[in-house]
MIVEXLUM-725976 format. One record per residue (C-alpha): residue number from 1; x, y, z. Coordinates in steps of 0.5 Angstrom, whole numbers, plus 500, padded with zeros to 3 digits. Each point is the difference from the previous one (the first is absolute). Layout:
MIVEXLUM-725976
ATOM   seq    xx    yy    zz
ATOM   NUM     X     Y     Z
...
This chain:
MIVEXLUM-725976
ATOM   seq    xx    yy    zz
ATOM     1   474   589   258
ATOM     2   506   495   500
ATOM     3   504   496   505
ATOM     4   506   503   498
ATOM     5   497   506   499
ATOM     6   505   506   504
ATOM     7   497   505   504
ATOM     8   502   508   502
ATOM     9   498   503   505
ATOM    10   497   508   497
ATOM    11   497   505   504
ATOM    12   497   506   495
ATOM    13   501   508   502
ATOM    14   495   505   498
ATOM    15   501   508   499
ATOM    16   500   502   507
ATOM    17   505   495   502
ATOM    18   495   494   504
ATOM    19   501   493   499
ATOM    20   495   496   497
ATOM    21   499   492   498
ATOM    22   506   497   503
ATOM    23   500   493   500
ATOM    24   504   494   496
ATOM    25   497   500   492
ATOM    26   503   493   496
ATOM    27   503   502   494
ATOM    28   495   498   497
ATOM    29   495   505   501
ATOM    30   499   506   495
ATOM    31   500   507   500
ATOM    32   492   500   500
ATOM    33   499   495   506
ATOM    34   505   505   505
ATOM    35   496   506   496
ATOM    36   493   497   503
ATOM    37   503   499   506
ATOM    38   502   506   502
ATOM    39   494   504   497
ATOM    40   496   496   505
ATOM    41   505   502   506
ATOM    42   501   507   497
ATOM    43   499   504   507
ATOM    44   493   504   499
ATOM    45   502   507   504
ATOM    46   505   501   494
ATOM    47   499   506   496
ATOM    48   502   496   494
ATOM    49   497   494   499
ATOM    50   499   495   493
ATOM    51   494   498   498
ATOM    52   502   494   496
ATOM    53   507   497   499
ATOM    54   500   503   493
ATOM    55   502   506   504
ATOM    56   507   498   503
ATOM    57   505   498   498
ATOM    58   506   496   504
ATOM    59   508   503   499
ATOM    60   505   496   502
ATOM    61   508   502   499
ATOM    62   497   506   496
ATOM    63   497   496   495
ATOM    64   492   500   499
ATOM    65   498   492   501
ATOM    66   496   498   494
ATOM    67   492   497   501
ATOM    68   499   493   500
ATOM    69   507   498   501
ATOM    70   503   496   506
ATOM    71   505   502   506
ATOM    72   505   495   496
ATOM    73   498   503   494
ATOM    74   502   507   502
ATOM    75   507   496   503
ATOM    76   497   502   507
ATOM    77   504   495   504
ATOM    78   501   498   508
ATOM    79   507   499   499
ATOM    80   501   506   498
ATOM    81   500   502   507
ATOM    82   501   495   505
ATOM    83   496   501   506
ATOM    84   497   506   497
ATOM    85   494   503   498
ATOM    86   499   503   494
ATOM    87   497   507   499
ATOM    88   496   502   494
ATOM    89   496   506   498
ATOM    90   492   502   499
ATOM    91   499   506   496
ATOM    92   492   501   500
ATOM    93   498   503   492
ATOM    94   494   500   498
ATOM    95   499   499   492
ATOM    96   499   506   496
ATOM    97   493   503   500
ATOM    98   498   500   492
ATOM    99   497   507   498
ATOM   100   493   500   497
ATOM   101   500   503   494
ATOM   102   495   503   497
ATOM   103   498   497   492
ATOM   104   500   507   497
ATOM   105   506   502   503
ATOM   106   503   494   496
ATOM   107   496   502   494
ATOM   108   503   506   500
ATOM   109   507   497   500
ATOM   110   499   496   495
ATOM   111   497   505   495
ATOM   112   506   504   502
ATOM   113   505   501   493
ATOM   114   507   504   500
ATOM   115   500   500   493
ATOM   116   504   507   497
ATOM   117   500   502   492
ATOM   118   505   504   500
C-alpha cells in the first residue's frame, strides 16, 4: 500500500441492521479483501450467514460494487464525507443451486420435432 495512499473509515450493515467490519480501509484495498474480512467477523448467531465471499455482494450509493476493484476504483473517497463514516451494505445471496438433470430427459429434448405438413 502506498505512502499517500488515502484512507476511509467504512462500516458495513448487514440485513438485520447490525454493524460489522468498522474500521479505517486504504483506498487501495479491493472489494475482495473487505468481503474476506467481514466474512471472517460475520456474527455466527444469524439466521443468514454466507459461506464464502461469492455470497455477498457490497452496495454502495445504490449501486452493486464490482469483484476485485479498489474503494478508489469504485470512487469511494474520505473526503466525500469529512469527519464521517461511510455506510455501505452486505446482501448475503447465495449462488444459484444447478439442477441435476437427467440425460434421458435431454435425449428426449432433442429428439423432439415441431415439423407440420400441412
Amino acid at each position: 500500500m502506498a505512502e499517500g495512499d488515502d484512507c476511509v473509515e467504512l462500516k458495513f450493515r448487514i440485513f438485520d441492521g447490525t454493524d460489522i467490519g468498522h474500521g479505517t480501509y486504504f483506498s487501495s484495498t479491493t472489494t475482495d479483501i473487505l468481503k474476506q474480512r467481514l466474512l471472517a467477523e460475520w456474527p455466527q448467531d444469524k439466521s443468514v450467514i454466507p459461506k464464502s465471499v461469492n455470497d455477498m455482494k457490497l452496495i454502495h450509493a445504490g449501486k452493486v460494487l464490482d469483484k476485485g476493484k479498489t474503494l478508489a476504483e469504485s470512487r469511494i473517497h474520505g473526503g466525500d464525507f469529512p469527519q464521517g463514516v461511510i455506510t455501505m451494505h452486505v446482501v448475503v445471496q447465495p449462488p444459484p443451486a444447478k439442477k441435476k438433470t437427467d440425460k434421458n430427459q435431454e435425449k428426449q429434448k432433442q429428439n423432439l420435432c415441431s415439423c407440420s405438413i400441412l
